[in-house]
N, CA, C and O atoms as a GROMACS GRO file, in nm:
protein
  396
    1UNK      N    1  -0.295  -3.435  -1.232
    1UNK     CA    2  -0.202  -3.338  -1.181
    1UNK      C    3  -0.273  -3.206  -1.153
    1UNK      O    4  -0.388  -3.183  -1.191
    2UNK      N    5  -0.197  -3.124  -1.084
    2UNK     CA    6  -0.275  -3.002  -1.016
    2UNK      C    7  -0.232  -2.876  -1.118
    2UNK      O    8  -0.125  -2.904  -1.172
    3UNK      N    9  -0.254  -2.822  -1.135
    3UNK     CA   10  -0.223  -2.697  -1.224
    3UNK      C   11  -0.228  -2.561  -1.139
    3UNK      O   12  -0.348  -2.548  -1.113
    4UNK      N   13  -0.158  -2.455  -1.082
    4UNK     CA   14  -0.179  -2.340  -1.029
    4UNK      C   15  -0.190  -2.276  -1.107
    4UNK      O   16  -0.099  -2.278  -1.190
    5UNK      N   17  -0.321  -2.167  -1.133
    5UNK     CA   18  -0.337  -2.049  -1.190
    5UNK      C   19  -0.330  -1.922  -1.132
    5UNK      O   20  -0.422  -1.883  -1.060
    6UNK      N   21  -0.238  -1.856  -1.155
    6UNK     CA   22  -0.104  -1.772  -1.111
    6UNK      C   23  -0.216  -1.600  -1.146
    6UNK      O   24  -0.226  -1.497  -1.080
    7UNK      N   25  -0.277  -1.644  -1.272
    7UNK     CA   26  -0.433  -1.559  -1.296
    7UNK      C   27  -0.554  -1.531  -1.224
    7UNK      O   28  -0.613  -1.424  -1.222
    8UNK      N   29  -0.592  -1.659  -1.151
    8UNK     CA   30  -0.706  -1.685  -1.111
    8UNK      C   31  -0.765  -1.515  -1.013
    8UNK      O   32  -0.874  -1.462  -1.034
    9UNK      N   33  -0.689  -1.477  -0.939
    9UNK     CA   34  -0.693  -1.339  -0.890
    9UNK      C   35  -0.583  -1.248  -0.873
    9UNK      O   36  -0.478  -1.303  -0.906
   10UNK      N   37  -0.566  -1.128  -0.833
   10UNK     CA   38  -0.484  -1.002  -0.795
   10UNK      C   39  -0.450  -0.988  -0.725
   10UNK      O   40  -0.545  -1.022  -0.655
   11UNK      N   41  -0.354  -0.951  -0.637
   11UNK     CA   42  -0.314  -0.884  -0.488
   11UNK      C   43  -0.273  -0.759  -0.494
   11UNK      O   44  -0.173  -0.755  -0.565
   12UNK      N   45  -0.304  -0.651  -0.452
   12UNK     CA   46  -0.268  -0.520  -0.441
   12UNK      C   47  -0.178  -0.496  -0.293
   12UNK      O   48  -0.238  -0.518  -0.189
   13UNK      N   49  -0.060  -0.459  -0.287
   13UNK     CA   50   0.019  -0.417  -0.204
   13UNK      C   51   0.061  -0.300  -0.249
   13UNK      O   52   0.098  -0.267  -0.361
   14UNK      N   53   0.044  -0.198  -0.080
   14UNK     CA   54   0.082  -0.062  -0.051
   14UNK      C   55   0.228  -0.116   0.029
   14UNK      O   56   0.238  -0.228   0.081
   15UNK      N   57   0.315  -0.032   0.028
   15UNK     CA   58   0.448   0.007   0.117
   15UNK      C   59   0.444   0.142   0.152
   15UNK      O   60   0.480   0.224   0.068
   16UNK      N   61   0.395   0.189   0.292
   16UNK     CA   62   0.422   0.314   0.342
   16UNK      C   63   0.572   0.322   0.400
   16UNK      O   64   0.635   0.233   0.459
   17UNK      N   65   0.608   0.439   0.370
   17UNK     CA   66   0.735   0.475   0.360
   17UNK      C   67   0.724   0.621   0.400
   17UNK      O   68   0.634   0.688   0.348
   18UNK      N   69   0.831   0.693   0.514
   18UNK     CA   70   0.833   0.850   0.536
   18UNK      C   71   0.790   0.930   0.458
   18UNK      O   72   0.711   1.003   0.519
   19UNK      N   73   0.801   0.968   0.324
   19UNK     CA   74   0.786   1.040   0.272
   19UNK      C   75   0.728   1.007   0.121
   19UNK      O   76   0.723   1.087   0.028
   20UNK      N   77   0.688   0.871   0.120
   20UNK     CA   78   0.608   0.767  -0.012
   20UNK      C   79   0.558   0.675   0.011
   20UNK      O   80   0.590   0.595   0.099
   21UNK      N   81   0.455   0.667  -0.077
   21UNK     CA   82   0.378   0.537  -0.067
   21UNK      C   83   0.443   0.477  -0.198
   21UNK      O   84   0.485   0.544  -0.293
   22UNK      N   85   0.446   0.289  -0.183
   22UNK     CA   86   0.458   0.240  -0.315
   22UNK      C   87   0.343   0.166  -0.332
   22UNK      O   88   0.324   0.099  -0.230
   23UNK      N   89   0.250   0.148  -0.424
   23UNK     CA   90   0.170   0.026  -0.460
   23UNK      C   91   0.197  -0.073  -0.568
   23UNK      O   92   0.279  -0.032  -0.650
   24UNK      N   93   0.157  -0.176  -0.587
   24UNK     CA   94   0.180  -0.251  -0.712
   24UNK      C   95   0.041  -0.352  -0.684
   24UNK      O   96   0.001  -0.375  -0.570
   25UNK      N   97  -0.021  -0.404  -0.801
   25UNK     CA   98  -0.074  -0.534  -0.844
   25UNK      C   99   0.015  -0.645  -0.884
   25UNK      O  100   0.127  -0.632  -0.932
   26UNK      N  101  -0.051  -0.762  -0.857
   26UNK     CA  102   0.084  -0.889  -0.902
   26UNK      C  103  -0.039  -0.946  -0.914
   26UNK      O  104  -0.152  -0.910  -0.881
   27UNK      N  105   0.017  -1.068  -0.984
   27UNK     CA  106  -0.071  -1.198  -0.992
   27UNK      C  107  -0.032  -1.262  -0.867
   27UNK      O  108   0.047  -1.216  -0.786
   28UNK      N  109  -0.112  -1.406  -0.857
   28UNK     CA  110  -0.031  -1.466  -0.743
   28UNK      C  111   0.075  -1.528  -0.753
   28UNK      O  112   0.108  -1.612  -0.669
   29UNK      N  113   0.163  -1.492  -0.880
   29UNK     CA  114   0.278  -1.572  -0.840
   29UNK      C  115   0.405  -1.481  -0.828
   29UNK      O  116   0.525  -1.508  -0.831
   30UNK      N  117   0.310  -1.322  -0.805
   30UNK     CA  118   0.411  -1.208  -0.761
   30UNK      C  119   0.455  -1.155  -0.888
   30UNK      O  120   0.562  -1.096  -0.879
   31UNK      N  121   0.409  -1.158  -0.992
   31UNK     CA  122   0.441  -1.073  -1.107
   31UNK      C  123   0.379  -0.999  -1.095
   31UNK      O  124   0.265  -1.014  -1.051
   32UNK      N  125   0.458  -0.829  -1.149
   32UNK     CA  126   0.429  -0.747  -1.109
   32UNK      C  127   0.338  -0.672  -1.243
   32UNK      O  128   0.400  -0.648  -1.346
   33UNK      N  129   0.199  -0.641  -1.233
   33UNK     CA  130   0.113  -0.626  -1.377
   33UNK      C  131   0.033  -0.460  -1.382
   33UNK      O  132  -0.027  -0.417  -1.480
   34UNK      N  133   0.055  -0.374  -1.229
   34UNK     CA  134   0.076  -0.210  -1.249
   34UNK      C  135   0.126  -0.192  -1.137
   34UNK      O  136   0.146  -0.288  -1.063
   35UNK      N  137   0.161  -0.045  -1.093
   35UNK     CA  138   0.251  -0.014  -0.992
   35UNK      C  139   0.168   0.151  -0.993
   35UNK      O  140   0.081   0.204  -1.062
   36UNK      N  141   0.248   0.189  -0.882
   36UNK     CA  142   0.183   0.321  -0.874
   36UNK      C  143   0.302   0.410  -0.777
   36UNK      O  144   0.382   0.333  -0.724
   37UNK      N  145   0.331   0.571  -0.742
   37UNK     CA  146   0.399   0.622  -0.655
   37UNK      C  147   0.334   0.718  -0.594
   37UNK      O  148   0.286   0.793  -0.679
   38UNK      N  149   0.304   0.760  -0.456
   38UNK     CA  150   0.254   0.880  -0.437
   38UNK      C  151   0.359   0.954  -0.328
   38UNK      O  152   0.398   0.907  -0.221
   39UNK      N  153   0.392   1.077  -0.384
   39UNK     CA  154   0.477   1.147  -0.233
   39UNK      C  155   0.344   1.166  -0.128
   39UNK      O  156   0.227   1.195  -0.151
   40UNK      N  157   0.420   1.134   0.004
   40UNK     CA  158   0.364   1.177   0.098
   40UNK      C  159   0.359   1.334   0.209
   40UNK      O  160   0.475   1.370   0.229
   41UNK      N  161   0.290   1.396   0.256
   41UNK     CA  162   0.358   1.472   0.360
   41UNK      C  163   0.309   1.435   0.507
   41UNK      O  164   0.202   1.399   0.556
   42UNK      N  165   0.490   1.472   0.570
   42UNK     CA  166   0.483   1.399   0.732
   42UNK      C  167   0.431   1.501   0.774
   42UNK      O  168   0.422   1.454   0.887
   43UNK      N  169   0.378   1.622   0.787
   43UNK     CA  170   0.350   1.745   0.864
   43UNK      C  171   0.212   1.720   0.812
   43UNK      O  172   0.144   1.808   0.865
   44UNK      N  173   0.123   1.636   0.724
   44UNK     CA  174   0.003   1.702   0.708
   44UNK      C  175  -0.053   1.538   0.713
   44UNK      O  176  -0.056   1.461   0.617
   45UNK      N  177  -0.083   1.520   0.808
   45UNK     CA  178  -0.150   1.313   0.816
   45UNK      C  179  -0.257   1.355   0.739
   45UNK      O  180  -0.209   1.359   0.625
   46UNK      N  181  -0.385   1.393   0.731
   46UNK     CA  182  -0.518   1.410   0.686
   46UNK      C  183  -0.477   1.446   0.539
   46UNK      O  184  -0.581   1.432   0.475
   47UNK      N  185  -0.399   1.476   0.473
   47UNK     CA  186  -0.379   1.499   0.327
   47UNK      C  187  -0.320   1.386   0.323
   47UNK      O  188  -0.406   1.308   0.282
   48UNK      N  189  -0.214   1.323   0.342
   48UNK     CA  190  -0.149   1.147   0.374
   48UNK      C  191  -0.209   1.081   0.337
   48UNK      O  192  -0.192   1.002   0.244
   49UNK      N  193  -0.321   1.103   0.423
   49UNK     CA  194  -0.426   0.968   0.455
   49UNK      C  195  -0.518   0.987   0.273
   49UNK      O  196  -0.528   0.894   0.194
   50UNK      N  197  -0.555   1.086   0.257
   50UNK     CA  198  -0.595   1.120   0.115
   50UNK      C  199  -0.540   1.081   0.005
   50UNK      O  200  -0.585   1.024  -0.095
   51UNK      N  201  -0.413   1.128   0.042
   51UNK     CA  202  -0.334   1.049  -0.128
   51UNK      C  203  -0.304   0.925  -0.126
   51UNK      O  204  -0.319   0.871  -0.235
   52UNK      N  205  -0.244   0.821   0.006
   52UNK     CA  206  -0.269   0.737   0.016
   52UNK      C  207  -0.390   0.643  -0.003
   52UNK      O  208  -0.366   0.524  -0.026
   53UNK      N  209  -0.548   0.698   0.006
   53UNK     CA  210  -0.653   0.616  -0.047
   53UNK      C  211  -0.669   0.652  -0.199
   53UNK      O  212  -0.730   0.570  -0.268
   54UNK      N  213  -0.615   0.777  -0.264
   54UNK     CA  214  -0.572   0.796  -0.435
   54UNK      C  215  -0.479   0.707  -0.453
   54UNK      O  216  -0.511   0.652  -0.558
   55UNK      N  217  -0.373   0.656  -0.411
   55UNK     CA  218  -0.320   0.571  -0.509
   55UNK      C  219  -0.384   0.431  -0.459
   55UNK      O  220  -0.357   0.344  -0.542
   56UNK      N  221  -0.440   0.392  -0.378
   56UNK     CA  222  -0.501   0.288  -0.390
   56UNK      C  223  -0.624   0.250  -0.497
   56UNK      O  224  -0.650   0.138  -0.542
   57UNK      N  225  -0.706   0.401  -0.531
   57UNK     CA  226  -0.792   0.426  -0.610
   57UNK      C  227  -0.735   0.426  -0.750
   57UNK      O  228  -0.776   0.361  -0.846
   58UNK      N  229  -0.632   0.512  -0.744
   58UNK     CA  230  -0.556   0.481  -0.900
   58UNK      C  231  -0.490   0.336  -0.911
   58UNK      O  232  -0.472   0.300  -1.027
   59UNK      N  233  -0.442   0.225  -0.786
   59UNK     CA  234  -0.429   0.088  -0.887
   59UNK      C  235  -0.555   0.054  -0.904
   59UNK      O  236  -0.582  -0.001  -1.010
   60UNK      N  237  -0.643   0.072  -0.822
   60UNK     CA  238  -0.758  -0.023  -0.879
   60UNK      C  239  -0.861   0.020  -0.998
   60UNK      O  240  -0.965  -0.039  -1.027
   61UNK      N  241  -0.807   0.138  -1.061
   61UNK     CA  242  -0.841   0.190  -1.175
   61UNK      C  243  -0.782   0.128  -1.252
   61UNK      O  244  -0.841   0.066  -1.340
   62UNK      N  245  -0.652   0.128  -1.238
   62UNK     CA  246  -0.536   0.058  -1.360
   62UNK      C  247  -0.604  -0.103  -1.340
   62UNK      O  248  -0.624  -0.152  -1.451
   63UNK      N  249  -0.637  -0.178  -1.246
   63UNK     CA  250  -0.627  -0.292  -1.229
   63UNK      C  251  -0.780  -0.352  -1.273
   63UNK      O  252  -0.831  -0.452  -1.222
   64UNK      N  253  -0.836  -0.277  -1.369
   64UNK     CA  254  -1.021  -0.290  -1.441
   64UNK      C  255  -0.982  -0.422  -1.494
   64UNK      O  256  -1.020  -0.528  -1.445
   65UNK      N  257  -0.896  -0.409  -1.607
   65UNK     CA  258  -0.910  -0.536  -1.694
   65UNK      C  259  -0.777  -0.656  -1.698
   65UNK      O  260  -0.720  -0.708  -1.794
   66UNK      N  261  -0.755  -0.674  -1.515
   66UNK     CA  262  -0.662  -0.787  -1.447
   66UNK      C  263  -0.767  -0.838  -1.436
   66UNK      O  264  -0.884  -0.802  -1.453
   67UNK      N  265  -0.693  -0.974  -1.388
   67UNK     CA  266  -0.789  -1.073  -1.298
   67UNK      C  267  -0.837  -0.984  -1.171
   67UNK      O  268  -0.772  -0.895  -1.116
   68UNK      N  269  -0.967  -1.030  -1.139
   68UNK     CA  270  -0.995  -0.959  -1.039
   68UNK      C  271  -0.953  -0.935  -0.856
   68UNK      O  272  -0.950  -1.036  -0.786
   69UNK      N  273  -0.930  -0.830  -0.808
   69UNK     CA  274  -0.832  -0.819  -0.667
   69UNK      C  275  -0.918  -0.922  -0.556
   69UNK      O  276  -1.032  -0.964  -0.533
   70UNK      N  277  -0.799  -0.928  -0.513
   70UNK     CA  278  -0.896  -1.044  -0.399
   70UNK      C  279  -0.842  -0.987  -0.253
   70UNK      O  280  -0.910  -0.999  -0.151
   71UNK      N  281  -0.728  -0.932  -0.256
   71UNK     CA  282  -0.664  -0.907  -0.121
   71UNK      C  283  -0.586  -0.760  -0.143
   71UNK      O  284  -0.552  -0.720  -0.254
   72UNK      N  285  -0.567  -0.697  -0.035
   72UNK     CA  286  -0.511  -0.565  -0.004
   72UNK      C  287  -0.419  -0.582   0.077
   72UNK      O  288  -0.484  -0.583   0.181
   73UNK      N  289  -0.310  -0.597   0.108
   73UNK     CA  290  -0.174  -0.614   0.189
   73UNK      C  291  -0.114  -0.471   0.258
   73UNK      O  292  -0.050  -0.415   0.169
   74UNK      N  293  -0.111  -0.414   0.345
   74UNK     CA  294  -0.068  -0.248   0.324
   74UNK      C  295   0.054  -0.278   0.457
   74UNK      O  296   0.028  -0.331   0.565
   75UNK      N  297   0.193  -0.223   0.409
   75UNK     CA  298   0.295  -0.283   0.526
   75UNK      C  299   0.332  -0.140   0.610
   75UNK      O  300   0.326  -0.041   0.537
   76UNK      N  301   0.356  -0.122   0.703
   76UNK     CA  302   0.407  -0.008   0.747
   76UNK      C  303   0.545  -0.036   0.801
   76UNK      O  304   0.589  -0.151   0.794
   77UNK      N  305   0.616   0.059   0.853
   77UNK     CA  306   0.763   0.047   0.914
   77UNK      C  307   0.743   0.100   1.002
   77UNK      O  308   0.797   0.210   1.013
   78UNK      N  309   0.637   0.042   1.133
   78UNK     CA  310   0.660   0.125   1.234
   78UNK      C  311   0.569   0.015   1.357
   78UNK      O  312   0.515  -0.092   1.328
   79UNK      N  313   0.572   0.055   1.443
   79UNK     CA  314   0.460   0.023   1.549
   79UNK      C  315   0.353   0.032   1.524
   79UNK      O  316   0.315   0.149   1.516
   80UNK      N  317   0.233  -0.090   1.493
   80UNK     CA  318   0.087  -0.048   1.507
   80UNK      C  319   0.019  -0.087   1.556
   80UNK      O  320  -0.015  -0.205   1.541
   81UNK      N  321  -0.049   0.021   1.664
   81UNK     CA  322  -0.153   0.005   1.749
   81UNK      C  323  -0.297  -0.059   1.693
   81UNK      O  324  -0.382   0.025   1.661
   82UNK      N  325  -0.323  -0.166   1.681
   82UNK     CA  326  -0.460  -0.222   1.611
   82UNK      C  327  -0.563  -0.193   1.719
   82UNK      O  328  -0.665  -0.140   1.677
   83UNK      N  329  -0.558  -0.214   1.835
   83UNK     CA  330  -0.651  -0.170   1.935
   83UNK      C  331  -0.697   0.021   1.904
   83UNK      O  332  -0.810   0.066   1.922
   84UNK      N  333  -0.611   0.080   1.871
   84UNK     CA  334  -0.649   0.228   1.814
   84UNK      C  335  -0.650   0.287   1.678
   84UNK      O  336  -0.689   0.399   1.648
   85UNK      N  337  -0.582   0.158   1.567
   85UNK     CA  338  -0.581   0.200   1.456
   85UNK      C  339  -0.473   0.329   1.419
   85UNK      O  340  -0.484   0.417   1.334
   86UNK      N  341  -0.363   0.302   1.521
   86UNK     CA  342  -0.293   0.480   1.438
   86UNK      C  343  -0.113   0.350   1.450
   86UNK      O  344  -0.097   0.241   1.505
   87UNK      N  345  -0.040   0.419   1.389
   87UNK     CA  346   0.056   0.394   1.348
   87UNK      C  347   0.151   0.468   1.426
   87UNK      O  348   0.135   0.589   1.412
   88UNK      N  349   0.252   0.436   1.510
   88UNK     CA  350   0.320   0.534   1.572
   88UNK      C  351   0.444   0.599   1.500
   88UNK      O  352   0.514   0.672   1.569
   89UNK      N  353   0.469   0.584   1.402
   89UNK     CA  354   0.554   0.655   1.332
   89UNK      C  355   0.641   0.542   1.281
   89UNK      O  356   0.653   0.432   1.336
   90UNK      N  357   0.732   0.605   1.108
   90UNK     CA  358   0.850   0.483   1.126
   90UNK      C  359   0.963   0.514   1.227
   90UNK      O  360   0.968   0.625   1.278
   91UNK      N  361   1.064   0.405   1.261
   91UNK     CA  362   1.171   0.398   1.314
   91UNK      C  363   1.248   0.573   1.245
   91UNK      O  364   1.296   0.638   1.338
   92UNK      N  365   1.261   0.640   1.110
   92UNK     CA  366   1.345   0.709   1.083
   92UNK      C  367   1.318   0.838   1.139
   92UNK      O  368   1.396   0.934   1.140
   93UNK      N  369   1.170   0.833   1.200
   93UNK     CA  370   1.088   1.006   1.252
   93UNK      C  371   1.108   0.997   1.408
   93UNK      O  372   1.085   1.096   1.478
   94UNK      N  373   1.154   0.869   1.466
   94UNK     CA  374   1.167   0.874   1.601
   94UNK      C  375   1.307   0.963   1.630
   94UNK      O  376   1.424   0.941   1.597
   95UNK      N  377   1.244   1.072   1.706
   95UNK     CA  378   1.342   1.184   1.797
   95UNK      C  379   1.333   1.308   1.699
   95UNK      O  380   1.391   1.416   1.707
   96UNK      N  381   1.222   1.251   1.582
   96UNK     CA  382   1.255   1.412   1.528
   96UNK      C  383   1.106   1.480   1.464
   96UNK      O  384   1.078   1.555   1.370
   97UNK      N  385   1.011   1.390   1.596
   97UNK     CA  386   0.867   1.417   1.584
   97UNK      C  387   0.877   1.644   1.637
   97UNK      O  388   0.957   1.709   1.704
   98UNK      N  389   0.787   1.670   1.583
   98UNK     CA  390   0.720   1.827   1.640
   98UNK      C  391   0.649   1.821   1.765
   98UNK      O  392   0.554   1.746   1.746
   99UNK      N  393   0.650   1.876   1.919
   99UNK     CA  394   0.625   1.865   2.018
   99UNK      C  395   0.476   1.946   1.998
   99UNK      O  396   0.401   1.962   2.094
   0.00000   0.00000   0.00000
């Protein structure tokens, strides 16, 4: 018989969100083993983009003595341009972007 080890590695998932990031570690069978919150600001992307790679830095601080990460998942709520790498905003900032 086959046995799944639910241990064997980590997955780290980000959720960008308007005004937060969420992260968490899971095993692979989606249990959830640290988590993390960072506020974001929509007026300042280059500080964003900063605290967003801090809480990625703070799970994988918390995540020393898990099984080790194997994958990074990061979801956005919006349009993304992969040919340019930028994110066009979520659905909730459309019509109330700064000209």
């Amino acid at each position: 018989m086959l046995k799944f080890n639910e241990s064997y590695c980590s997955v780290m998932t980000v959720d960008l969100r308007s005004t937060e990031v969420y992260g968490a570690v899971t095993d692979l069978s989606g249990n959830i083993l640290t988590t993390s919150v960072q506020n974001l600001t929509r007026e300042d992307t280059a500080k964003s983009m900063n605290d967003l790679i801090e809480l990625i830095h703070r799970l994988s601080r918390a995540a020393v003595d898990l099984p080790p990460l194997a994958v990074l998942a990061i979801g956005a709520p919006s349009i993304v341009n992969a040919d340019q790498g930028v994110s066009n905003g979520p659905p909730a900032w459309i019509g109330r972007r700064c000209h």
